[in-house]
C-alpha positions in Angstrom: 141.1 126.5 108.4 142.6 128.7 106.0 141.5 131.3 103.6 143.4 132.7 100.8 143.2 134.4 97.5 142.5 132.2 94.2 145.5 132.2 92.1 142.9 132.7 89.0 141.3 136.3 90.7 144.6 137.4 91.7 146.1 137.2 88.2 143.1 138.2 86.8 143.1 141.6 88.9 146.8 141.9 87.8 146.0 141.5 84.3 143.5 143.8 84.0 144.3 146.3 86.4 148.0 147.0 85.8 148.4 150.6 86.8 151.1 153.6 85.7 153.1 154.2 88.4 155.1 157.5 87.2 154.2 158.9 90.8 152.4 156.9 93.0 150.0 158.3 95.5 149.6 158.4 99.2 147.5 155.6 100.5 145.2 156.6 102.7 145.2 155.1 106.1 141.3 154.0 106.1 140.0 152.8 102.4 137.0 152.2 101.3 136.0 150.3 98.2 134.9 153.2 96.3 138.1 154.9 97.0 139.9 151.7 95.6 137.7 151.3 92.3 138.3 155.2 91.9 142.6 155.1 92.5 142.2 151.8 90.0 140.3 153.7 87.5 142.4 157.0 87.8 145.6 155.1 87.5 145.0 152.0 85.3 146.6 152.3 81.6 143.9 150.6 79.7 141.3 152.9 81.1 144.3 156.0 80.2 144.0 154.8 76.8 140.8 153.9 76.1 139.8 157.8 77.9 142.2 159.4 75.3 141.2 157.6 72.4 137.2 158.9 73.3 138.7 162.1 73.7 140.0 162.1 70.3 137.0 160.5 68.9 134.7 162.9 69.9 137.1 166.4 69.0 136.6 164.4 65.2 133.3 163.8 65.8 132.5 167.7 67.0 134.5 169.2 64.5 133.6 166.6 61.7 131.9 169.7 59.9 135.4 171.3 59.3 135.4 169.3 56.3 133.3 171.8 54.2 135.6 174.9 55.3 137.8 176.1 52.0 141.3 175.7 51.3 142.9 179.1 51.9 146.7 178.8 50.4 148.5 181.8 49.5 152.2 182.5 48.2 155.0 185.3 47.7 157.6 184.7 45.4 160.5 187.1 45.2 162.7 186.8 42.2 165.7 188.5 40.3 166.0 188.0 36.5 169.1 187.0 34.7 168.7 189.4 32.6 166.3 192.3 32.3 162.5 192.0 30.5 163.4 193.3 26.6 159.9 194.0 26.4 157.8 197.2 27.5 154.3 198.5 27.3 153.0 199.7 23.4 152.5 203.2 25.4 156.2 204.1 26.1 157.6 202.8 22.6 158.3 206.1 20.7 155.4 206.5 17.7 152.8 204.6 19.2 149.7 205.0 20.9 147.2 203.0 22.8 143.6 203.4 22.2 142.0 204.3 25.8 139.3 201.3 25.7 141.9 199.1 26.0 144.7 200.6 28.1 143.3 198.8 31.6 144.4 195.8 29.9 148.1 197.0 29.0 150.6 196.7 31.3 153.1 199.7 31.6 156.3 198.8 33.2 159.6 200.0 33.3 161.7 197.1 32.5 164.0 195.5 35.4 165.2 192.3 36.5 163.7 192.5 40.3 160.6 191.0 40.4 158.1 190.5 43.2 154.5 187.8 42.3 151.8 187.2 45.3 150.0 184.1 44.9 146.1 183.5 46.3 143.6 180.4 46.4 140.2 179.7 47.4 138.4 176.6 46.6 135.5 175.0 48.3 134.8 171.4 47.5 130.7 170.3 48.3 131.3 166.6 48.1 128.2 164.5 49.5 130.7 162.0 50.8 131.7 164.6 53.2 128.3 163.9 55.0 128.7 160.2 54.8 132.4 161.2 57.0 130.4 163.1 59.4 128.0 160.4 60.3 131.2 158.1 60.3 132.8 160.3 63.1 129.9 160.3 65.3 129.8 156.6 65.4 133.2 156.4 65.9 132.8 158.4 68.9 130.0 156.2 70.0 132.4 153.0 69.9 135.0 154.6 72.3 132.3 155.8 75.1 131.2 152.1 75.3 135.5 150.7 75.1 135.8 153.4 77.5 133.0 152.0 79.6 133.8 148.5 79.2 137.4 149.2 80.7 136.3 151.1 83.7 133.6 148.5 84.2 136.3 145.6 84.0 138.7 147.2 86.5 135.8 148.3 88.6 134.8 144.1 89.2 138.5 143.2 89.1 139.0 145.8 92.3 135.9 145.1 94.1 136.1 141.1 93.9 140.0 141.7 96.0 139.1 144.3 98.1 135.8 141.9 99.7 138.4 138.9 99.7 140.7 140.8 101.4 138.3 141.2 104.1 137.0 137.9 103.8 140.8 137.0 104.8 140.8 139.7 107.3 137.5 138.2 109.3 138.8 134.8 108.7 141.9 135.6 110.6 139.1 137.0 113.2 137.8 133.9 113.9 141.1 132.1 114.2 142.1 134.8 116.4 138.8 134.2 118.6 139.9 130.2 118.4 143.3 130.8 119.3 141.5 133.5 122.8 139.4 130.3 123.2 142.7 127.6 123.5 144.3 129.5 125.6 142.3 130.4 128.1 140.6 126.7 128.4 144.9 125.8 129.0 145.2 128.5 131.8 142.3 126.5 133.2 143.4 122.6 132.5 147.0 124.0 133.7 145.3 125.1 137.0 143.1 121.8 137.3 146.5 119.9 136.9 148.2 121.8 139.3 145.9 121.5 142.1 145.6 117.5 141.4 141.8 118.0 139.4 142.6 117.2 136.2 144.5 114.9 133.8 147.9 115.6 132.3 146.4 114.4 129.5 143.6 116.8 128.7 146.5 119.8 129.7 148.3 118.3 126.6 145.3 118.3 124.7 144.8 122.4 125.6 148.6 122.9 124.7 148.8 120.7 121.5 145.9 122.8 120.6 147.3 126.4 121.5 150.2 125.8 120.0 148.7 124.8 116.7 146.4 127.5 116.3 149.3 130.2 117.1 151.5 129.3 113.0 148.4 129.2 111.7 147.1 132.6 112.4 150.9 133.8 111.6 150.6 132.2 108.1 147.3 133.9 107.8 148.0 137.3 108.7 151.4 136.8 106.4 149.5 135.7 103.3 147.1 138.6 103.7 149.8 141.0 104.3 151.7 140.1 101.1 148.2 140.5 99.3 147.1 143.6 100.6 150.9 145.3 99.5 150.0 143.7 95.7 146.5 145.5 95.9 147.7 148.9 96.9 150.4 148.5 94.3 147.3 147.6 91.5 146.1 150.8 92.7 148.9 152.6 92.4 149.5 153.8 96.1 152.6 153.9 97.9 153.6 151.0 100.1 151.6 151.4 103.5 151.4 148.9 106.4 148.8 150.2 108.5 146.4 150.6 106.1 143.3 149.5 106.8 140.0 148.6 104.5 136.7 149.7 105.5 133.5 147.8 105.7 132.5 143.9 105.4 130.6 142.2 102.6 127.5 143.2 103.7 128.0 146.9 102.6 128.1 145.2 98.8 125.5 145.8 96.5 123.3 142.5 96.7 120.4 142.3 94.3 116.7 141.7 95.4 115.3 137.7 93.7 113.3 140.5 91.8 116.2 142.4 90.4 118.9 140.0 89.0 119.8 141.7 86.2 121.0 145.6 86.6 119.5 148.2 84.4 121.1 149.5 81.0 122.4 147.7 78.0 125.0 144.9 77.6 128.4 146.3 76.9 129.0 143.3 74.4 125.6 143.8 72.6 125.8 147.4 72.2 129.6 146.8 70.9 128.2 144.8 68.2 125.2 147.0 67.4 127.9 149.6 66.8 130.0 147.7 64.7 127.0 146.6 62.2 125.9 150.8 62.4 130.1 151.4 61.5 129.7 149.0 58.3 126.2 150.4 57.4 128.3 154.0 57.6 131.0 152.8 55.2 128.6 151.1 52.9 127.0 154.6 52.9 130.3 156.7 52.2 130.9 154.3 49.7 127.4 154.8 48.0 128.2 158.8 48.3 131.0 158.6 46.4 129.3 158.4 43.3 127.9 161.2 42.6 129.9 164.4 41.7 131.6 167.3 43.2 131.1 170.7 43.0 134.5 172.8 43.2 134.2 176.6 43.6 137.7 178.0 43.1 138.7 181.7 43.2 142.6 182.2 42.8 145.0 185.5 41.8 148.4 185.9 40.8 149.7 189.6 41.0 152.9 190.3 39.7 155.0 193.3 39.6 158.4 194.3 37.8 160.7 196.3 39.2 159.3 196.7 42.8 160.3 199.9 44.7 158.9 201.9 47.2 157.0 204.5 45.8 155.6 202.1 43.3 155.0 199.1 45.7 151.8 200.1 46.3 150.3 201.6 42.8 147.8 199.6 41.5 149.1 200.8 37.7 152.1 198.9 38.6 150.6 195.2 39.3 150.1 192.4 36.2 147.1 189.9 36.8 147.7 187.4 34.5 146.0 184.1 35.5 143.9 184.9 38.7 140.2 183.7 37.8 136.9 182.5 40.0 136.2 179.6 38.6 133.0 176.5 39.4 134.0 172.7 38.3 131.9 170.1 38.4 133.8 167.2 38.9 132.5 163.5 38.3 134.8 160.4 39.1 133.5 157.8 36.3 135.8 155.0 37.3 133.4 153.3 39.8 130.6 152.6 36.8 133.2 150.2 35.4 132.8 146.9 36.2 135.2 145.0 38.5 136.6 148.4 39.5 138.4 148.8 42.9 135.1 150.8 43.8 132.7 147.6 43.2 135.0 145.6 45.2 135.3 147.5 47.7 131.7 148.0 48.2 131.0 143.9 47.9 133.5 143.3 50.6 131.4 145.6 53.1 128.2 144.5 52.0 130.2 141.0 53.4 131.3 142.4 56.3 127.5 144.0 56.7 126.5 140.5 56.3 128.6 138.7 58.7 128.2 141.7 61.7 124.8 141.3 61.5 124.7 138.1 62.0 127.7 138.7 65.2 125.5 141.2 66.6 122.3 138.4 66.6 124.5 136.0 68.4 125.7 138.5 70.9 122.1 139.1 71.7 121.6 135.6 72.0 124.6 135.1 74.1 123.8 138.2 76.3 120.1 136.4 77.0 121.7 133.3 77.8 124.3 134.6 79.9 121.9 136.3 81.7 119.5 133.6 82.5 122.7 131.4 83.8 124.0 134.5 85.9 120.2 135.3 87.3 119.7 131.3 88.7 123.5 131.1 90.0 122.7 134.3 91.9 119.6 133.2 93.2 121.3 129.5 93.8 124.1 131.6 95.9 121.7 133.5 97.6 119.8 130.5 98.9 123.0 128.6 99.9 123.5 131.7 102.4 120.0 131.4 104.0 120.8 127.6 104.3 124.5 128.1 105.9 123.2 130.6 108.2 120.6 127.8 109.7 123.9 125.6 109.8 125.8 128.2 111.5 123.5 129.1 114.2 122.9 125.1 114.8 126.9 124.4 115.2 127.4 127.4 117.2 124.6 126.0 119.7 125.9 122.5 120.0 129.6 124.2 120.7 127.7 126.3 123.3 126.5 122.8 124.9 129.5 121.3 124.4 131.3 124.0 126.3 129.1 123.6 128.9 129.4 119.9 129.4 133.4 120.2 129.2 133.2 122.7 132.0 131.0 120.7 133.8 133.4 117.8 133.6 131.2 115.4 131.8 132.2 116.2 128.1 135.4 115.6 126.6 137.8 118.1 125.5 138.3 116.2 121.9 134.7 116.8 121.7 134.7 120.2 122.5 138.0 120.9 119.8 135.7 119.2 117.3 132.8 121.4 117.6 134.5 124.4 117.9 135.9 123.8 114.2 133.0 122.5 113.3 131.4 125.9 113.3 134.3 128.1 112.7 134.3 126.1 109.8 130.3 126.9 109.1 130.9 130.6 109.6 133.7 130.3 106.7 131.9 128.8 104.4 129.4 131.5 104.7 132.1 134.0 104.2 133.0 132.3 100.7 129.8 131.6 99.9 129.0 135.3 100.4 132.1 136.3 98.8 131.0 134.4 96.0 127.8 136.2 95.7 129.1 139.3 95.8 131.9 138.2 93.1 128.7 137.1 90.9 127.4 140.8 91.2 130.2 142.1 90.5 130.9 139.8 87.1 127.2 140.6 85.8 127.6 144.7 86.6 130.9 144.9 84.9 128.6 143.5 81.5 126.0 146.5 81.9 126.3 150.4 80.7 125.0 152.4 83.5 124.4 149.8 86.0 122.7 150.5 89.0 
């Protein structure tokens, strides 16, 4: 009897736990399964991405206020005239005079074509849209936490559900083993009856047929698990390492109590839809803000000076401010008041949108309550099929002790005897799967849940 992994939960672990092997890591000669979901998580390329894009979601979402700092710009032009400026001041032309209340507005140059004009702006724009971004941001950076969640939690089942059927595998090639121990040594015996004239040749060929079958199948066995323990170090992006070993059995899982189906925290899928009706209700919002008006406080200067040298460079006498000015707009964007403007249009397909994720985000919730109803009574269906195979395992392992017994006596037959052994080998595999299945259905409802147990 033969155990091996499902096609589906192999490709499935693939799929979703595809690592990025730029330099894989030492595998470790012992593993446990929290060392395996940690070397998934670390080295898995949805969770990469999914951790960068919070990361970058959250420095918007901290810094979101930046949007009310002022624009700072400033320029220096250095220029040289074609020809020189014609033109001076009234209070150098021969005959003239300028009357002394209004000389700080003349400006007295010497005319020349090198010219040298500093530039300088300030404006601060208070725009209540700029809140409606703000809030945006934040719920932005909620989304990615729970993608970022979701990811780990996916890789985290995807991880766990090989690494137990890898030792399912491993304890089913136990008990082959212990069949194969069992064949042999009742052939050392029929061989010795034969020899000494006390038994049949036909119950030796029994014990030989039987050896010999049992000895491909454990090769096959240990093969198959060897080729799937190599594809689940490479998932975790480990080096190639034969003698690594897993630690634990199935009964180190996580099994929940009939009480405690369901782990604690909210459903990844509900609270993904809760965020994307609160990321609609945000835009609705910014659109909203975006009517009313903008203040804009502007300071900016222009300095100029003809004829810059070095012991005038820095005379104050010497410098022109023609344009510089502080200045305070208000600024009001009339357009969306029009009917059938882009703005109204806009704003109708997210009330839409609004609509229809509300109505996603009730069905999730609906789904979620369904799902978990359907995952609480398979659980507790699973965990009542073990206490049933257990019963059967402990009744086939007595009638093989019996029929041991009567073999060795020389009253049973050996066919029996083959029978029963397989009969509960057989039993004590099924309670591996069937434990292996209860500890897949853990795994399936955890990976749903934010901070799960």
């Amino acid at each position: 009897m033969r155990v091996t992994l499902h096609p589906f939960l192999l490709c499935a672990a693939l799929f979703c736990a595809c690592p990025a092997f730029l330099h894989a890591e030492e595998a470790p000669a012992l593993l446990t399964v929290d060392q395996a979901v940690a070397a998934a998580i670390r080295n898995n390329l949805g969770v990469k991405s999914a951790d960068a894009q919070s990361r970058i979601k959250k420095r918007a979402s901290d810094f979101s206020f930046n949007k009310f700092y002022p624009s700072v710009s400033v320029s220096a032009t250095a220029l040289r005239l074609n020809e020189a400026p014609s033109g001076v001041a009234a209070a150098e032309i021969p005959g003239t005079s300028v009357a002394p209340d209004v000389w700080d507005n003349v400006y007295a140059y010497t005319a020349d074509r090198n010219n040298l004009s500093l530039g300088l702006t300030v404006q601060e724009v208070f725009s209540p849209a700029y809140l409606g971004l703000m809030n945006q941001a934040a719920i932005d950076y909620q989304g990615s936490v729970i993608g970022k969640e979701k990811a780990e939690r996916e890789i985290a089942s995807a991880v766990k559900k090989f690494y137990y059927q890898l030792l399912v595998q491993k304890e089913a090639i136990g008990l082959t083993r212990s069949r194969l121990d069992n064949a042999n040594e009742r052939l050392r015996q029929a061989k010795v009856s034969y020899e000494v004239g006390k038994g049949t040749e036909l119950n030796y060929l029994y014990a030989k047929t039987s050896a010999e079958s049992i000895v491909p199948e454990v090769r096959s066995m240990e093969t198959a698990r060897m080729i799937a323990l190599t594809k689940f170090q490479e998932i975790l992006g480990f080096d190639k390492r034969e003698d690594m070993e897993l630690s634990g059995s199935l009964d180190d899982g996580t099994i929940p109590s009939e009480g405690a189906l369901v782990p604690s925290g909210s459903r990844i899928d509900v609270s993904q839809s809760e965020i994307a009706v609160k990321q609609l209700k945000s835009a609705l919002r910014f659109q909203d803000m975006t009517l009313f008006p903008n203040v804009i406080l502007q300071y900016s200067a222009d300095p100029t000076i003809n004829g810059p040298k070095s012991g005038t460079l820095f005379e104050r006498d010497n410098w022109a401010q023609s344009k510089g000015a502080l200045s305070l707009t208000l600024s009001w964007n009339l357009t969306a008041f029009v009917p059938g403007s882009e703005f109204n249009v806009k704003r109708a397909e997210l009330k839409d949108q609004l609509a229809l994720a509300s109505d996603a985000a009730r069905t999730a919730a609906q789904n979620a309550a369904h799902d978990e109803e359907i995952q609480r009574r398979l659980i507790a269906d699973s965990l009542a099929k073990i206490e049933s195979l257990k019963l059967v395992v402990s009744d086939t392992e007595r009638s093989y002790e019996l029929t041991d017994a009567s073999y060795k006596a020389g009253v049973g037959r050996y066919l029996d005897l083959q029978a029963a052994e397989l009969a509960w080998q057989g039993t004590q595999i099924q309670l591996l799967n069937e434990r292996l299945n209860l500890m897949s259905l853990v795994c399936d409802l955890e990976a749903k849940y934010r901070d799960a147990r």
